[in-house]
Every structure is written in structure tokens, then in C-alpha cells.
PLY file of the C-alpha trace (Angstrom):
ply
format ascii 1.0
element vertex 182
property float x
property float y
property float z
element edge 181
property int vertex1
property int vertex2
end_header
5.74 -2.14 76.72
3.79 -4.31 74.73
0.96 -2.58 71.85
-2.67 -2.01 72.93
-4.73 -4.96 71.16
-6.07 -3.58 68.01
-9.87 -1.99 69.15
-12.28 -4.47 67.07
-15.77 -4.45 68.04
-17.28 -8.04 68.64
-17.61 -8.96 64.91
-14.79 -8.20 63.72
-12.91 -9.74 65.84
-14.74 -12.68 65.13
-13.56 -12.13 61.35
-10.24 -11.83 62.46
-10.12 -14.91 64.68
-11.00 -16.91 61.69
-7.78 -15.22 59.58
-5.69 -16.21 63.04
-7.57 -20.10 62.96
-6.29 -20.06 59.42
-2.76 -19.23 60.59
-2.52 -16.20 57.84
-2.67 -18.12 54.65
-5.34 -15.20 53.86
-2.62 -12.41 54.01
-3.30 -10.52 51.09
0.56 -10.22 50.72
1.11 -13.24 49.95
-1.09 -12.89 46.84
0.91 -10.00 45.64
-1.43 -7.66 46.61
-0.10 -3.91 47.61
-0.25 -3.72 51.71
-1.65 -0.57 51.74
-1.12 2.16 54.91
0.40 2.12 57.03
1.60 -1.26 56.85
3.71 -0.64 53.78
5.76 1.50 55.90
6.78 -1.28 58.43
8.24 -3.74 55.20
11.88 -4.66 55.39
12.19 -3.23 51.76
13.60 0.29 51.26
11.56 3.05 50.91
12.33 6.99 49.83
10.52 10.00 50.43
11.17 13.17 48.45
9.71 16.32 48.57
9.25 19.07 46.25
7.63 22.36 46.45
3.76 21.48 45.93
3.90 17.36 46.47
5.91 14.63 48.76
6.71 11.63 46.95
7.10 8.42 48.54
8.88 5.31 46.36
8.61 1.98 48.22
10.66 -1.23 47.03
8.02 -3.44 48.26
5.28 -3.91 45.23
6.60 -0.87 43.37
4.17 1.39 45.02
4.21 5.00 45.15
2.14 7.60 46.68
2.17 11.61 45.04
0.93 13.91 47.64
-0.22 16.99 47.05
0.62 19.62 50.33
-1.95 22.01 51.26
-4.52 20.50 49.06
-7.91 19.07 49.74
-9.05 15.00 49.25
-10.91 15.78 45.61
-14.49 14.89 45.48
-14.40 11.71 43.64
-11.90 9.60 45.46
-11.82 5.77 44.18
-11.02 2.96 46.52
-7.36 1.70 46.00
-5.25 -0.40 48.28
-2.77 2.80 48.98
-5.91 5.36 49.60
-5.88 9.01 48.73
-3.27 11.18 50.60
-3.04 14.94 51.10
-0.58 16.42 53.31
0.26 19.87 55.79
2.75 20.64 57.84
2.15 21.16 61.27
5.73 22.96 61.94
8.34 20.05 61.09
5.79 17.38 61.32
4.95 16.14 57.85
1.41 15.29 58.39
-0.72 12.79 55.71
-4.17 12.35 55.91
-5.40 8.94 53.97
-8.64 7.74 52.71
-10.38 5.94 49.87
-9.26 2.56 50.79
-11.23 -0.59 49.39
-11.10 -3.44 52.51
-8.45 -5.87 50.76
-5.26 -5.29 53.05
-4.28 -5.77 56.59
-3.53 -3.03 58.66
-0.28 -4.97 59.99
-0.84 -8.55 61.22
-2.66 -11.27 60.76
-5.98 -10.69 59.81
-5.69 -7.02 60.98
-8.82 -6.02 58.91
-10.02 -2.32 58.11
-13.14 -1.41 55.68
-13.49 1.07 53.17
-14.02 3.68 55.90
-10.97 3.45 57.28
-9.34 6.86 57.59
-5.35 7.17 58.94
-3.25 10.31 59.79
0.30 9.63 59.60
3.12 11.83 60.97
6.74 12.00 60.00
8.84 13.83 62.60
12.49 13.59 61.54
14.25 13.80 65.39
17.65 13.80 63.83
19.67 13.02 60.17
18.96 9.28 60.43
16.11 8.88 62.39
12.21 9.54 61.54
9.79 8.86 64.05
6.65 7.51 62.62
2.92 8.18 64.27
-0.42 6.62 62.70
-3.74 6.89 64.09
-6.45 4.40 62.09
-10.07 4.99 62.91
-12.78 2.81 61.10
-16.07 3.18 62.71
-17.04 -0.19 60.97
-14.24 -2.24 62.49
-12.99 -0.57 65.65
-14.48 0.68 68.64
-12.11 3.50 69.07
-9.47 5.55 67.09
-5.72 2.79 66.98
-2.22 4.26 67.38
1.03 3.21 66.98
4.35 4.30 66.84
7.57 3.23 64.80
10.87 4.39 64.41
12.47 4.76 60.57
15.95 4.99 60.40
17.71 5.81 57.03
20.51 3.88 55.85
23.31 5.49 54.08
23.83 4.25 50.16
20.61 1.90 50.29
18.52 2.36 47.23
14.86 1.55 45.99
15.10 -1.55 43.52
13.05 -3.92 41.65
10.68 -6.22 43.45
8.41 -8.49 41.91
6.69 -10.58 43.79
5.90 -14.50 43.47
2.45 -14.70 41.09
0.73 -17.70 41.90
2.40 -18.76 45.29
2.40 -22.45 45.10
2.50 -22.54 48.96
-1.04 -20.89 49.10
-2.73 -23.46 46.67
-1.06 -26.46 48.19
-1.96 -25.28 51.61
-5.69 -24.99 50.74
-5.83 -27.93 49.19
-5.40 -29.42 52.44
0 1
1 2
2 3
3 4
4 5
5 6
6 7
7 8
8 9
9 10
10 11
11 12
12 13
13 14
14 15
15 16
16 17
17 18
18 19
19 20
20 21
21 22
22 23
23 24
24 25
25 26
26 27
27 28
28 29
29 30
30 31
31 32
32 33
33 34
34 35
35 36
36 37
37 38
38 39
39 40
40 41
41 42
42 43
43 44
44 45
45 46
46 47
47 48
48 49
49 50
50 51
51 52
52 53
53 54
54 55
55 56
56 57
57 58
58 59
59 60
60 61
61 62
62 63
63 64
64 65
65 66
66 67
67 68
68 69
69 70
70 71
71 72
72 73
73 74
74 75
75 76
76 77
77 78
78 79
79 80
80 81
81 82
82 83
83 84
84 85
85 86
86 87
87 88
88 89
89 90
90 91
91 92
92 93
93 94
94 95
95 96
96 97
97 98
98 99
99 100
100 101
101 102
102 103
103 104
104 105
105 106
106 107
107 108
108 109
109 110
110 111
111 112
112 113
113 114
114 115
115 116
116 117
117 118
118 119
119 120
120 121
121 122
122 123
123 124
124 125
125 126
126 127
127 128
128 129
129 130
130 131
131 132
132 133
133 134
134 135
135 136
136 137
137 138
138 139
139 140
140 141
141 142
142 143
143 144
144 145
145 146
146 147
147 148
148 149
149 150
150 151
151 152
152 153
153 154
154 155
155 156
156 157
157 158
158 159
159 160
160 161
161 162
162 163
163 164
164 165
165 166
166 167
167 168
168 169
169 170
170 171
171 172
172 173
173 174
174 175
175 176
176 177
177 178
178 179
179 180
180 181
């Protein structure tokens, strides 16, 4: 079944028509910038999650970004807007559940021109359903941008003897000056 369209009220959408009329040569990826949640999650890059007894760790390929999680702790007061947010996390049986916010508005939630702002607030779940297979729920509400809380739903699978390695992305693209040069 295809996704529900992403729940943008009337000016936002216009903002993201303009990042579609452009054809994505806004993507803050392609400036190196981290993706932020939950698109991070969806990269073709390894990621790894460990977990030890008072945080979950999660070490992505893609940008060398990291998140430390504290479990059974509270957001602290003075949370600074950063492209990865704050995350806390409980367990709600063998549901890892993380709670993000303190995002600034310089990612994309997914695809083009999939815009958020600073109030954006997600809840991600990690259900492992077997060895190999997590199933991976995230519900972004932004009363800025959407008219309504967004979910989705993606399957990670592990794969055996894969690793986290360097990445280092291309400073300077060429591609994006030539292209607004035009």
C-alpha cells in the first residue's frame, strides 16, 4: 500500500513544493549536513545499536553520528537544537522506545523537501520480531508544519559480519554550485 502523504498544513506545503520545483538540489545531505531522525535510520550505510545498563548507543556510518541515550531518564531542562535532537528512552516490555526533541529545522524528515521545525517531536520504537529483523515505528508531530501526528513504518534487518566504517562525505559538492549557477 502506498504511504499516507506527509500531513503539511497549506504553507508548508507550499515550502515544500518549492524544494520539489527545485528537484532537491536543497537536500541538506548533499551539503554534508547530518540527516537527523528518523531519516538517518532509512540510509543505506550501516548502523549499530548497543545497549548497556543505564544508556543505548546508536553508531551510524552515515556522517559519523551517534546518539547516547540515557533509559529511564528525563529530556534535561536546557536542551540545545542539534540536527540529531535530544533522546531519552523506556521500555515498554521489549519495545525499545526513544522519545526525540531539540531539533533546529535544517534536515528533511525523509524526502524531498520533507521539512519539520524546531518543534518537531518523534517517538521511535524498536521491536526486534526475530534475530535479524527489527521492526521500526516513528510517529513525527510538529504543530508548526503538520496538521496531524505522521507515521511510518520500516523494517531493519541486520546483516551478519557488516561493520560501521569511515564516511566522509564530499565538502563542497561541485554538482550543487554548478547546478545553481544555472
Amino acid at each position: 500500500a502506498k504511504p499516507e502523504p506527509m500531513p503539511y498544513t497549506e504553507a508548508a506545503a507550499k515550502i515544500r513544493q518549492g524544494f520539489l520545483d527545485r528537484r532537491g538540489i536543497d537536500d541538506p545531505m548533499a551539503r554534508c549536513l547530518m540527516v537527523g531522525i528518523p531519516r538517518i535510520t532509512s540510509m543505506p550505510m550501516p548502523f549499530q545499536i548497543t545497549q548497556t545498563k543505564d544508556q543505548i548507543l546508536f553508531l551510524y556510518e552515515a556522517f559519523h553520528a551517534f546518539r547516547i541515550v540515557p533509559v529511564n531518564k528525563p529530556h534535561p531542562a536546557d536542551v540545545d537544537a542539534s540536527f540529531m535532537g535530544d533522546s531519552v528512552a523506556t521500555w515498554d516490555g521489549d519495545t525499545l522506545v526513544v522519545d526525540v526533541i531539540g531539533f533546529n529545522d535544517k534536515t528533511w524528515l525523509g524526502g524531498v523537501g520533507t521539512i519539520h521545525s524546531e518543534k518537531l517531536h518523534v517517538t521511535e520504537r524498536f521491536t526486534r520480531t526475530d534475530f535479524d529483523t527489527i521492526l521500526y515505528e516513528v510517529k513525527m508531530e510538529d504543530p508548526v508544519v503538520f496538521t496531524k501526528p505522521y507515521n511510518q513504518r520500516a523494517t531493519v534487518r541486520l546483516r551478519a559480519g557488516d561493520r560501521v566504517r569511515e564516511y566522509e562525505c564530499g565538502e563542497n559538492n561541485e554538482d550543487i554550485v554548478r547546478f545553481e549557477e544555472m
